[in-house]
matplotlib code that plots the C-alpha trace (Angstrom):
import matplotlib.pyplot as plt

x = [0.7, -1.5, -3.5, -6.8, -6.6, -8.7, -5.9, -3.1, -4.2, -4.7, -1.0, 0.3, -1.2, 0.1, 3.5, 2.0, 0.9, -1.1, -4.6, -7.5, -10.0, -12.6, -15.0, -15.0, -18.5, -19.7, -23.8, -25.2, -27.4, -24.3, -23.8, -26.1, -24.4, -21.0, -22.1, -22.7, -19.7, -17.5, -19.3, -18.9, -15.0, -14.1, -16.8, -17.3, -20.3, -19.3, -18.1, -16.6, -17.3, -14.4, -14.9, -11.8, -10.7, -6.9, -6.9, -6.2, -7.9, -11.4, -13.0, -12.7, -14.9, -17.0, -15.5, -15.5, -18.5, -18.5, -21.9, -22.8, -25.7, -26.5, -28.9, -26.4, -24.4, -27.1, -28.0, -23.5, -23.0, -25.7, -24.6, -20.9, -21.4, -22.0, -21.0, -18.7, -15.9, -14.2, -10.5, -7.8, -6.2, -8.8, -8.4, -9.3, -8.9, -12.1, -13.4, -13.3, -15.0, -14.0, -13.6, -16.8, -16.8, -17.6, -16.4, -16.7, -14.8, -16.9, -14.3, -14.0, -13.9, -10.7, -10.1, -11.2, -14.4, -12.0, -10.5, -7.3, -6.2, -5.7, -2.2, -2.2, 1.0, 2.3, 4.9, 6.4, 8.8, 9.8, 13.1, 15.5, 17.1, 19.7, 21.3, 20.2, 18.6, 15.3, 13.9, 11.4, 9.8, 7.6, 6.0, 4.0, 2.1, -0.8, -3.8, -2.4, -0.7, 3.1, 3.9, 2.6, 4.0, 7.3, 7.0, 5.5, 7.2, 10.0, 11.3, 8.8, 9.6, 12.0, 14.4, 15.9, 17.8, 18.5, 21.6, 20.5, 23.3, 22.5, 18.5, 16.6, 18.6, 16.8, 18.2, 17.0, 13.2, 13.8, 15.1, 11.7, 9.4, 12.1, 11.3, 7.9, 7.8, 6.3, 6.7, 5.9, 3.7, 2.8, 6.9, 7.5, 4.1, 5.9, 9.2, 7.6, 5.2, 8.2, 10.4, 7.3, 6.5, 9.8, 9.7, 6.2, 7.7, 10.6, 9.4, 7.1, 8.8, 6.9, 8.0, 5.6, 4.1, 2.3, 0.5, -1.5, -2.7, -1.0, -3.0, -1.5, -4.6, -6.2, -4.9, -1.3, -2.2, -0.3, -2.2, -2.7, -5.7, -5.4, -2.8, -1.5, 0.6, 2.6, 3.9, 6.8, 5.4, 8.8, 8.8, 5.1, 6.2, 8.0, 4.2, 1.3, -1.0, -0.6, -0.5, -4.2, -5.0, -4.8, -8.3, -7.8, -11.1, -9.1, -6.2, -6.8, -8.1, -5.9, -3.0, -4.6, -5.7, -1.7, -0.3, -2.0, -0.7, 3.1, 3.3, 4.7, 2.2, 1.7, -1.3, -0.3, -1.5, -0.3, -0.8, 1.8, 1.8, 4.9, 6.2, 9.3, 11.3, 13.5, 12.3, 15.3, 15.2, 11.5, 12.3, 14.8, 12.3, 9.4, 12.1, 12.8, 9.1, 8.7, 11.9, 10.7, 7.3, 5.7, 3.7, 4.0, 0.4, 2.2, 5.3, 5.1, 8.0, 7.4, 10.4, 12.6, 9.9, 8.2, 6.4, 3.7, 0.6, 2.3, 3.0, -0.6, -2.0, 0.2, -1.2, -4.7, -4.0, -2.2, -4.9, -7.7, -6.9, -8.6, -6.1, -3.5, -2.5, 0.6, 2.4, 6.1, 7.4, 11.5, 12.8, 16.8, 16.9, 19.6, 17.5, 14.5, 15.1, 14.1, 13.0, 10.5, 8.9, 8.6, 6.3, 4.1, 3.8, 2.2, 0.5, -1.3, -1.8, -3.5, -5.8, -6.5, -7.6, -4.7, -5.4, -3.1, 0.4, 3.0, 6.6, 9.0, 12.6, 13.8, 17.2, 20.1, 19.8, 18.6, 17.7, 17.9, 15.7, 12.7, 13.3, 12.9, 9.5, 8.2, 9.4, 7.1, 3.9, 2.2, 1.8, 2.2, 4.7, 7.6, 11.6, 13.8, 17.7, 18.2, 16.0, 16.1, 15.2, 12.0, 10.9, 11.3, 8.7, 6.3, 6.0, 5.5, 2.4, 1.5, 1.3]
y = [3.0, 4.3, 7.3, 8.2, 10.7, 13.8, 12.4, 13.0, 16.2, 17.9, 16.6, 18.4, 21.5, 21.6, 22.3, 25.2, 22.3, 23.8, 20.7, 20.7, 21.3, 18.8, 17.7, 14.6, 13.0, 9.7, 10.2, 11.2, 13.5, 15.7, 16.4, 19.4, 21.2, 20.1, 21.6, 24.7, 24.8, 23.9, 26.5, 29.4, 28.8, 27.7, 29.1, 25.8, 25.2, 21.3, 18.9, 15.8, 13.0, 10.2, 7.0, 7.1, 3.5, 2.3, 1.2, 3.0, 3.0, 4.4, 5.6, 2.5, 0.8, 3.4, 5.0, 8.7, 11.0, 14.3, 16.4, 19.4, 20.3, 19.6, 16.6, 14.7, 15.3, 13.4, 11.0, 10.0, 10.5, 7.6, 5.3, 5.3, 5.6, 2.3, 0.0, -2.2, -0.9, -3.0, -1.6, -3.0, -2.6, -4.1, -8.0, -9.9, -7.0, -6.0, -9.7, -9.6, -8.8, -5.4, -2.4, -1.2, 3.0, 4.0, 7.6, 10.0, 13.3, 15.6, 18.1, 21.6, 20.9, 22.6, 21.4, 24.3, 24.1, 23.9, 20.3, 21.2, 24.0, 21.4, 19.4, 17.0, 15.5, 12.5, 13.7, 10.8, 10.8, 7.3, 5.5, 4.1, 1.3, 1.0, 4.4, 5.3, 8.1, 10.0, 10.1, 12.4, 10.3, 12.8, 12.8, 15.0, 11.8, 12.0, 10.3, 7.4, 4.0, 5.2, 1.5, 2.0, 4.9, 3.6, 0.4, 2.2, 5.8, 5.2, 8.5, 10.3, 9.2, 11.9, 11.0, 13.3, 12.5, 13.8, 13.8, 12.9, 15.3, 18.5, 17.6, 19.0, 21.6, 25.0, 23.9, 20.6, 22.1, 23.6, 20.6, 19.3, 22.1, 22.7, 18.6, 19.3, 21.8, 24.4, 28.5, 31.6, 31.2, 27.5, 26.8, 29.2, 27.7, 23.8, 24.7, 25.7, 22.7, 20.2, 22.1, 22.1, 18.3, 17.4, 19.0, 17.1, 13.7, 14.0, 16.2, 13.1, 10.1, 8.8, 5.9, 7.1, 10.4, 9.7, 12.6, 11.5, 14.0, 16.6, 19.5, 23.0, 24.4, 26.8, 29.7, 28.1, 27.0, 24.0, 22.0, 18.1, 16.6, 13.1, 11.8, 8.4, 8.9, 6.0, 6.4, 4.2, 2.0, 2.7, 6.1, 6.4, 6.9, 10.2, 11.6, 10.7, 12.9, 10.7, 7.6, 8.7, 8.5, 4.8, 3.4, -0.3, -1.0, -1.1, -3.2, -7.3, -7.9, -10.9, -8.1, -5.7, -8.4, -9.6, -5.9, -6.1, -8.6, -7.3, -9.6, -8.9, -10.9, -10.5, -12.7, -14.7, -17.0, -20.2, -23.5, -23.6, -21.6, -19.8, -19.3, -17.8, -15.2, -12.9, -11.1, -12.6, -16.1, -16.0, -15.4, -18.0, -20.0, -19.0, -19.6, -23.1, -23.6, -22.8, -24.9, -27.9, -27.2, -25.6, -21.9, -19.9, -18.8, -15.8, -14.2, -14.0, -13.2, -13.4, -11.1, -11.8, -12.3, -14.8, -16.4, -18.6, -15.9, -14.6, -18.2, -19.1, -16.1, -16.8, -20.0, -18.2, -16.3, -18.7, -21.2, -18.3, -19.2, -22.0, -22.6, -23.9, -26.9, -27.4, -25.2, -24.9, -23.3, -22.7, -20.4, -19.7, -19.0, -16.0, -13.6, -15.9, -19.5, -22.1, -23.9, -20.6, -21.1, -25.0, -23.8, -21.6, -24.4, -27.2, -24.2, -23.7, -27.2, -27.5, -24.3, -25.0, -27.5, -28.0, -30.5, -29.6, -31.0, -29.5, -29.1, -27.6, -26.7, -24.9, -24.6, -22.3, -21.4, -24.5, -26.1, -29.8, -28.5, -27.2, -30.7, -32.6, -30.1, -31.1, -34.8, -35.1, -33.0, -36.3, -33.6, -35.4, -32.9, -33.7, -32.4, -31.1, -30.1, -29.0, -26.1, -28.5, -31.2, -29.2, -27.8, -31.8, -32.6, -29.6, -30.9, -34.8, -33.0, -31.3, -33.7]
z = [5.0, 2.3, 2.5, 0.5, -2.3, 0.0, 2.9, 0.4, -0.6, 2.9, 3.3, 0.6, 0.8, 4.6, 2.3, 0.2, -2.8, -5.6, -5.5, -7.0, -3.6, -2.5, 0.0, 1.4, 2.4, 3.8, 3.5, 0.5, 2.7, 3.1, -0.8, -1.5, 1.7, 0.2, -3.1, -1.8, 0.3, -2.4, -4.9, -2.1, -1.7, -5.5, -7.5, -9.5, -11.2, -12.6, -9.8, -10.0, -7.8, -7.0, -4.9, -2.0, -2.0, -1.9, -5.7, -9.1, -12.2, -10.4, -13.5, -15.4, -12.9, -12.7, -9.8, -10.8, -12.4, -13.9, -12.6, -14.3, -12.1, -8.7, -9.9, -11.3, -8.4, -6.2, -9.2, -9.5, -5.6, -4.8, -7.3, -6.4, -2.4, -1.0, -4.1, -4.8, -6.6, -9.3, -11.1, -12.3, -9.1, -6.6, -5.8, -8.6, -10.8, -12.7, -12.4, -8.6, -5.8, -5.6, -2.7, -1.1, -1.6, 2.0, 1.3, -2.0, -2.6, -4.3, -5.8, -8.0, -11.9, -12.5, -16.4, -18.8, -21.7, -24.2, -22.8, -25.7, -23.3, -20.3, -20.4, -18.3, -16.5, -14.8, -11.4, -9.1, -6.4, -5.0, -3.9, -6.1, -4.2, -6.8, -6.9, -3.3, -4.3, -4.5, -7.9, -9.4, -12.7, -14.8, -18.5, -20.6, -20.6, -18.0, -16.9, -18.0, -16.9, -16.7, -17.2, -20.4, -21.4, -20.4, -22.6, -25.3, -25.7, -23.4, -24.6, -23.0, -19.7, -17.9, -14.3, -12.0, -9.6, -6.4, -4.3, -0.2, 1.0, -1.0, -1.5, -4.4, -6.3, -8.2, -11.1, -11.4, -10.6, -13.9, -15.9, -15.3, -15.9, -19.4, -20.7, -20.0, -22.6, -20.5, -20.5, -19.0, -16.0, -16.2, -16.7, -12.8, -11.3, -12.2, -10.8, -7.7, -7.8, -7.7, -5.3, -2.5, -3.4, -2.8, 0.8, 1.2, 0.2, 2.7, 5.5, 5.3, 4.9, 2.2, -0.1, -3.1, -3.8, -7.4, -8.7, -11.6, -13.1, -12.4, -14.7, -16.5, -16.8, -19.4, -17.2, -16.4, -13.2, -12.1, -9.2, -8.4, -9.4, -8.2, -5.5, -4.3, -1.1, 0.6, 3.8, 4.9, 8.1, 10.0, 10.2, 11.6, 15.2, 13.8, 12.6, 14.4, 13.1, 9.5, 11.9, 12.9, 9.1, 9.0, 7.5, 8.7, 6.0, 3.4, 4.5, 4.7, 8.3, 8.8, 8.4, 10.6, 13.3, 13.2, 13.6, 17.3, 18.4, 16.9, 14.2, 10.5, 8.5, 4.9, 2.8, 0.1, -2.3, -1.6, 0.4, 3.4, 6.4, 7.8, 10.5, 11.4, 13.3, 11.4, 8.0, 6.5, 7.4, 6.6, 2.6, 2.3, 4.1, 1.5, -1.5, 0.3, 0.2, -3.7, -4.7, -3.4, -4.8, -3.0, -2.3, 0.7, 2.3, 3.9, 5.1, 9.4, 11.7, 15.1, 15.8, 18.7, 21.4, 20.4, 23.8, 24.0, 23.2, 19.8, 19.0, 19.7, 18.0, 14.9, 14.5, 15.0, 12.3, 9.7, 10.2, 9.1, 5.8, 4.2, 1.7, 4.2, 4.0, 5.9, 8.3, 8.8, 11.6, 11.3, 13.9, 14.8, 18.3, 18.6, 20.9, 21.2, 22.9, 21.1, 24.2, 24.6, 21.1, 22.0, 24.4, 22.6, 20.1, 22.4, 24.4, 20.7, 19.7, 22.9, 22.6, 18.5, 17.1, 14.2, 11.4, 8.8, 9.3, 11.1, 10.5, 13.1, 12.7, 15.7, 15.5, 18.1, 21.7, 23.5, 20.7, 22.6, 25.3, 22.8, 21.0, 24.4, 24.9, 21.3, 21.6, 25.1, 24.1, 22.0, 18.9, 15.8, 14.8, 12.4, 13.3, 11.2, 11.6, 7.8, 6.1, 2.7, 4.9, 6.9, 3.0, 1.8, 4.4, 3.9, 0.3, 0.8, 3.2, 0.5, -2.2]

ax = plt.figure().add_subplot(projection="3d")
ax.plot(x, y, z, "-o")
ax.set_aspect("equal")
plt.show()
């Protein structure tokens, strides 16, 4: 689950994480009492205004403003509140439709006049699947695309990892502050930085904390002035205060209309409908699909209770997208009987109104019983035993 940037930051400084403060606002009548607010408890005379919408690369769309009265604040805070959005990172990138900004942050200007004294940094702390370990990426290279810094200046990319069983040592704190090429009070500020933004990321159970910037100010203050938080889905149940967080606007509604009903259902960009229970069996199903030519419209497991509703609701949902053309349905009844799923297929077909082809493989626990329920119904519905077979006759629909 992704949280906004104003989201992210409340998080952190729960864990005693230096930000750069902000007030969030949804009504451009609420930015002059903002202003004021904000110049009472920070003293800032410059604000800056940033769009909160799930995407990076705001102020290349036009996404973030610097006011340096309370004019401009009103003239940037009307312009970006209420439009459409277009970054990099949006759908369709900056030549589609973009995010509408139903929120702004109007925050503190925290760089100093003379814009040499700021350095600003880039501080990550994700998952590295392939050495099972936290990692905390950082580079003296920030506000900008790590990717690019990475491919470009690959030496100035740093890695520390950190071992699960004895966390985040002192001395690895600072290693980074040292390869930063910090001193004095910015170099103590930065060890304390990362040590209380390693607590956030796992006290949390986040898969992504990307702080980008992360400033040294004029004065050697270290503090976070923009954050992306991800929160990892399975651990939600654990925090449901970050749970309530959720802003369903910016996720696909397809995706949040499936999560209801209990269904794993991710949008694609293909032209064949999936369905399937298991996350497993649905990839190999999806790399069957591309093999023999065709392109998965989505990844949907029905889990392991698939009765007639979920089925029904799956093919609700699968069929909302225009770009289907064929659906596959290839379940392995283990926990689920296939004779179950059988059901909730002709209970669909005879709810819906399904014109694209269908192609069932249901295959395990009474098996011969859901082929006997399938074989009576009067769908025009093709069998299959195989997986290579089922894929064969998904692309012959197809093409």
């Amino acid at each position: 689950m992704n949280l906004h940037e104003y989201q992210g930051k409340e998080l952190l400084k729960k864990y005693g994480v230096t930000v750069q403060e902000g007030i969030v606002i949804e009504d451009t009548a609420e930015v002059e009492s903002a202003y004021k607010k904000l110049q009472e408890e920070t003293g800032t005379e410059f604000t800056v205004v940033k769009a909160q919408i799930h995407a990076g690369g705001r102020g290349k769309g036009g996404g973030v403003k610097l006011a340096k009265n309370i004019q401009e604040l009103k003239e940037h805070s009307g312009n970006i509140l209420g439009m459409m959005l277009k970054t990099p990172q949006t759908p369709g990138g900056m030549d589609g439709e973009g995010k509408l900004v139903r929120k702004i942050l109007i925050a503190e200007d925290v760089y100093a006049p003379d814009f040499d004294a700021n350095e600003e940094i880039y501080i990550s702390i994700l998952n590295d699947r392939a050495k099972k370990r936290n990692v905390i990426i950082y580079s003296t290279e920030g506000g900008m695309d790590i990717e690019t810094v990475a491919e470009e200046t690959p030496e100035k990319v740093f890695k520390e990892f950190v071992d699960p069983e004895l966390g985040l040592l002192p001395f690895q704190s600072r290693k980074v502050a040292f390869n930063l090429g910090l001193s004095g009070t910015a170099f103590k500020g930065m060890v304390k930085f990362i040590s209380k933004l390693y607590t956030a990321f796992t006290s949390t159970d986040a898969s992504l904390f990307e702080i980008n910037p992360c400033l040294k100010t004029g004065d050697d203050r270290i503090l976070a002035v923009d954050c992306k938080v991800t929160i990892d889905d399975n651990a939600l149940f654990r925090h449901k205060d970050i749970a309530e967080l959720r802003d369903v606007h910016e996720e696909d509604p397809t995706e949040v209309e499936a999560k209801r009903y209990g269904l794993s259902y991710v949008k694609l960009d293909g032209n064949v409908g999936c369905m399937v229970n298991g996350a497993g069996l649905a990839m190999a199903t999806m790399d069957m699909i591309k093999l023999y030519g065709g392109e998965p419209a989505n990844f949907l497991d029905v889990g392991g209770t698939a009765d007639a509703e979920r089925v029904e609701q799956a093919f609700r949902i699968i069929l909302q997208d225009p770009n289907v053309k064929a659906i596959l349905i290839n379940i392995f009844g283990g926990i689920v009987r296939c004779d179950r799923v059988a059901k909730g297929v002709v209970q669909a077909a005879s709810n819906i109104n399904i014109e694209v082809p269908l192609i069932v493989r249901l295959q395990g626990t009474n098996a011969d019983i859901a082929k006997k329920i399938i074989d009576e119904s009067g769908l025009k519905v093709e069998s299959a035993i195989l997986l290579k077979d089922a894929a064969d006759a998904v692309s012959k629909a197809i093409h």
